[in-house]
VEXLUM-145854 format. One record per residue: residue in one letter; y, z, x of N, C-alpha, C in turn; residue number from 0. Coordinates in steps of 0.2 Angstrom, whole numbers. Last residue first. Layout:
BEGIN
REC   code   n_north    n_up   n_east   ca_north   ca_up   ca_east   c_north    c_up   c_east   pos
REC      A         Y       Z        X          Y       Z         X         Y       Z        X   NUM
...
This chain:
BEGIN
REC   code   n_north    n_up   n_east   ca_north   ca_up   ca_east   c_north    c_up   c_east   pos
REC      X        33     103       26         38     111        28        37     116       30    95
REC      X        21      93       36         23      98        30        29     103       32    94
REC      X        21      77       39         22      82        40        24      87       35    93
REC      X         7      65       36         13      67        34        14      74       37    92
REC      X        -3      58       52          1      65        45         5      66       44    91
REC      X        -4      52       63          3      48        60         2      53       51    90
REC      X        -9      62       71         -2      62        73         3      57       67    89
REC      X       -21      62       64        -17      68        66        -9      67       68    88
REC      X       -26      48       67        -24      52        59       -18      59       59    87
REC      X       -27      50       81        -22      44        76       -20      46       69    86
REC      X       -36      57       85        -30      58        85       -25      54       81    85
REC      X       -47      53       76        -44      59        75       -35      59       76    84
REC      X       -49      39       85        -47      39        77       -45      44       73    83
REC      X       -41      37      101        -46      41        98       -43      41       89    82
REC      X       -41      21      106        -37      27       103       -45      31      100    81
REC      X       -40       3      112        -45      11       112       -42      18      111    80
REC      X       -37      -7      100        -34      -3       105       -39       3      103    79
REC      X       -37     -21       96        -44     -16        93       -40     -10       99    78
REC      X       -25     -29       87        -26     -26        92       -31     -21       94    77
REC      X       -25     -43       79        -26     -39        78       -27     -34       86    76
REC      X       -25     -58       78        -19     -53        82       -19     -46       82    75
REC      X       -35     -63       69        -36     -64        76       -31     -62       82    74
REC      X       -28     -57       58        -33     -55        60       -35     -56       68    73
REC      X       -17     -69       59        -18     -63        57       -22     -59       60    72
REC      X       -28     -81       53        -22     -81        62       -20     -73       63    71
REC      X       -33     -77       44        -36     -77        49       -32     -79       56    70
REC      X       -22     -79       35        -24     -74        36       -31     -73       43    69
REC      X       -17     -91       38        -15     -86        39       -17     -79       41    68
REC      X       -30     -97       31        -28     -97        37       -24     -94       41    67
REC      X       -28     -94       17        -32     -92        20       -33     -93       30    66
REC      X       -16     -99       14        -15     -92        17       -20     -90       18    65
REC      X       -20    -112       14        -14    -113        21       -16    -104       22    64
REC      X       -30    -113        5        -33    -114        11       -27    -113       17    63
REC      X       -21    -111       -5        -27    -105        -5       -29    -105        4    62
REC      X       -15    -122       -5        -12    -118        -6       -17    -111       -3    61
REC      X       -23    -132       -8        -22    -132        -2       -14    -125        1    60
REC      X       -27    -128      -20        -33    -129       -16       -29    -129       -7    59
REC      X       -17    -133      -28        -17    -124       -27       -22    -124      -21    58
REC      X       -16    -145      -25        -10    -140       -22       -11    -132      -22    57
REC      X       -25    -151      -32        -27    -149       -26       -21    -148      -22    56
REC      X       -29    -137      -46        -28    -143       -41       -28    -144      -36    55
REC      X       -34    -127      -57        -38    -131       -52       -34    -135      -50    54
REC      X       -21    -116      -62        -26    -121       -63       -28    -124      -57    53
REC      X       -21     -98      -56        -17    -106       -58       -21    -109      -62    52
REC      X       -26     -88      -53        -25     -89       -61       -22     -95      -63    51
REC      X       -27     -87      -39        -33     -88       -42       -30     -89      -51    50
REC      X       -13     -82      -36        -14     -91       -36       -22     -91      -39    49
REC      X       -13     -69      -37        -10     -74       -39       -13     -81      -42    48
REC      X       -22     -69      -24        -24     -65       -29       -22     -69      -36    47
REC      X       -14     -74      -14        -21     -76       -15       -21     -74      -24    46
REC      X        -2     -63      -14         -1     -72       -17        -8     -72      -18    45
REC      X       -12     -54      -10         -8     -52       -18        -6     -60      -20    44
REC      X       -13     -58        3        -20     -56        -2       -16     -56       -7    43
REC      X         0     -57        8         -3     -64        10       -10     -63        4    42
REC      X         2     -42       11          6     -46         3         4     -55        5    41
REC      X        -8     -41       18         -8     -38        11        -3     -41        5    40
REC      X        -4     -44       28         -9     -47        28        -9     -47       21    39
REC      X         7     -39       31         10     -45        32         4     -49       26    38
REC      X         1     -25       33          8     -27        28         7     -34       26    37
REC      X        -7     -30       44         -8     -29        40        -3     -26       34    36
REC      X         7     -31       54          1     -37        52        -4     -35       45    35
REC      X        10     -19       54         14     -23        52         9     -31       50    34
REC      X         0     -13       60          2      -9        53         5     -14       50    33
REC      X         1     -18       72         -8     -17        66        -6     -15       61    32
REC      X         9     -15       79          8     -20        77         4     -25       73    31
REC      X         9       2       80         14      -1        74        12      -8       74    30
REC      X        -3      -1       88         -3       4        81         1      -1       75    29
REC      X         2      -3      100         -2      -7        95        -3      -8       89    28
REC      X        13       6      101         14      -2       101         8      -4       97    27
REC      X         6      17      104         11      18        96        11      11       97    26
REC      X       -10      21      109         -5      16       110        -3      15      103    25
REC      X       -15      36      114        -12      33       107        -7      28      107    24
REC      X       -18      47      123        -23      41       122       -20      38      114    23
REC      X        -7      56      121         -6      50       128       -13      45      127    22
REC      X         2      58      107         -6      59       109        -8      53      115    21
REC      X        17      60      104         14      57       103         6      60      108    20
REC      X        31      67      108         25      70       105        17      67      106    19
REC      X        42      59      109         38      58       115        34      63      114    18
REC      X        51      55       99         50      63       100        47      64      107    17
REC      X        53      42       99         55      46       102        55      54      102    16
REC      X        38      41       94         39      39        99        44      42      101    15
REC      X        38      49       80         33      50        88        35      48       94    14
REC      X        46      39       74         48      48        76        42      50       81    13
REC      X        39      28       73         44      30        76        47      37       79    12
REC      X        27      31       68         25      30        73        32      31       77    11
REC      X        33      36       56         32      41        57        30      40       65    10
REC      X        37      22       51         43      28        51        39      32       55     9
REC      X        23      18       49         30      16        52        35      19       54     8
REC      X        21      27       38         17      27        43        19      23       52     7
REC      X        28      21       26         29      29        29        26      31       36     6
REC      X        24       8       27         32       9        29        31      17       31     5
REC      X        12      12       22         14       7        29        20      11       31     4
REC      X        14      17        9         11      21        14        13      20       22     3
REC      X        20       7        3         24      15         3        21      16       11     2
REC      X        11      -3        2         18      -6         6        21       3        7     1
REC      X        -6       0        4          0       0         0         6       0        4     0
């Protein structure tokens, strides 16, 4: 969900410069995986969309341009070695 990201963005920001962050937690890759998959998720919602059209061959090459996308996407994804704990932990919402 677009909230989450964006909060979860905001929050790799405040890590970084707080310089809190968890020295096995590349913030770069993080945020570039948060934003690809933003990017990927509103790219799945047209899909989604476009299944209600009618059959043609602009929807057909319409399906087939963002299904490409999304595998150009995918193939920029950064599999960065982080521990999965620490990742949860540091991008928690913060409590009062």
């Amino acid at each position: 969900n677009q909230v989450a990201t964006d909060a979860a963005l905001q929050r790799i920001d405040e890590l970084q410069a707080s310089g809190q962050a968890p020295q096995d937690l590349d913030l770069d890759a993080l945020r570039g995986n948060l934003q690809i998959a933003r990017r990927a998720q509103s790219l799945a919602m047209e899909l989604a969309r476009s299944s209600g059209e009618p059959d043609t061959p602009e929807r057909a090459r319409k399906i087939a341009d963002i299904t490409a996308q999304l595998q150009a996407l995918q193939a920029q994804l950064q599999p960065a070695a982080i521990d999965q704990g620490a990742t949860a932990a540091a991008l928690a919402p913060r409590t009062p």
